[in-house]
C-alpha positions in Angstrom: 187.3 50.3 63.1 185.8 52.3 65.8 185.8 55.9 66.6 184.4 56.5 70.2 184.6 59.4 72.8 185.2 59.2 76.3 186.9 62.6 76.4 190.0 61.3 78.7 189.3 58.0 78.6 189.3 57.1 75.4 192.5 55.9 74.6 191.6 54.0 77.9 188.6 52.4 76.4 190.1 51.5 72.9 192.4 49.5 74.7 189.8 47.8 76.2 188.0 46.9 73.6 190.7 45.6 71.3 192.0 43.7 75.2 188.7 42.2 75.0 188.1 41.3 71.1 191.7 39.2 71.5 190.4 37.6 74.5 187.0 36.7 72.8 188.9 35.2 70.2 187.6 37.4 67.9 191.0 38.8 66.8 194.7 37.3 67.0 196.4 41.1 67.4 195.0 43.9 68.1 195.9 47.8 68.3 194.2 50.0 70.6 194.8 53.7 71.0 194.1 57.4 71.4 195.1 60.8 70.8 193.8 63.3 73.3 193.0 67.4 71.3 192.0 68.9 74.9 194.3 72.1 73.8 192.8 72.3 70.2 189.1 70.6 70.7 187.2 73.0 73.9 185.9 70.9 76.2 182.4 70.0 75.7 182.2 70.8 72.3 180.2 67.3 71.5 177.0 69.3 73.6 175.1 72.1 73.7 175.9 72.1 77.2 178.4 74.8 76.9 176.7 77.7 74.5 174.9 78.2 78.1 175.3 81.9 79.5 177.7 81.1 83.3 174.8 81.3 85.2 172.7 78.3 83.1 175.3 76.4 82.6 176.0 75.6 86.3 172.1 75.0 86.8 172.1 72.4 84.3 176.0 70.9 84.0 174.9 67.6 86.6 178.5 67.9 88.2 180.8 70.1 90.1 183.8 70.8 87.6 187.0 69.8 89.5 190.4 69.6 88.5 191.3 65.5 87.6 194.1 66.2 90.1 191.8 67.0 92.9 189.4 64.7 91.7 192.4 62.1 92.6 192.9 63.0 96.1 188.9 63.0 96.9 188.9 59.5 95.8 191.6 58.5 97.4 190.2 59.6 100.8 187.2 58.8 100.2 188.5 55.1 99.3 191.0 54.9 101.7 193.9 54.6 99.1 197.0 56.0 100.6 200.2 57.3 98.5 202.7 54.7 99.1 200.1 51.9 98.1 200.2 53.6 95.2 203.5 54.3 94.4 204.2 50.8 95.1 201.5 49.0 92.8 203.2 51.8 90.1 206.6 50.8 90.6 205.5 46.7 90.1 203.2 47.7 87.0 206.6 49.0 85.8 208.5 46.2 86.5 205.9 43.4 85.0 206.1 46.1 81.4 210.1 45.6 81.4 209.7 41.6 82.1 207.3 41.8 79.5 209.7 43.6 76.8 212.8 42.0 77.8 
């Protein structure tokens, strides 16, 4: 087993890694998963980063705290990526899971 933390991404990255130990042929079947604690588990409690008074903690934190929402739309003009596009390559991602199932 592993136990790894990528605060939101971690379910993210198990999947990975069990996706890539099956295609290694290191594994037949593989289960990869997370459970997110954001409401019970404060944020950055894995660093000393947040025992900081305000004022230190913005000094050395190395980025500007946005929400993921917002985060979203800078990189989608940044990137170019536009809603529908998205929607779109959503709705076939759906579609290729239910072929999958059925």
């Amino acid at each position: 087993g592993v136990q790894l933390n990528r605060m939101c991404g971690s379910g993210q990255q198990a999947i990975n890694f069990a996706s890539a130990g099956v295609l290694a042929g290191d594994y037949e079947v593989a289960i990869g998963c997370g459970v997110e604690m954001m409401g019970t588990v404060q944020m950055g409690s894995d660093t000393d980063l947040f025992n900081k008074e305000p004022t230190e903690f913005k000094k050395t934190f190395p980025y500007k705290l946005i929400h993921q929402g917002v985060s979203a739309e800078l990189m989608a003009e940044k990137y170019g990526v536009k809603r529908p596009e998205c929607d779109a390559y959503a709705a076939q991602s759906h579609e290729k899971a239910a072929a999958a199932i059925a």
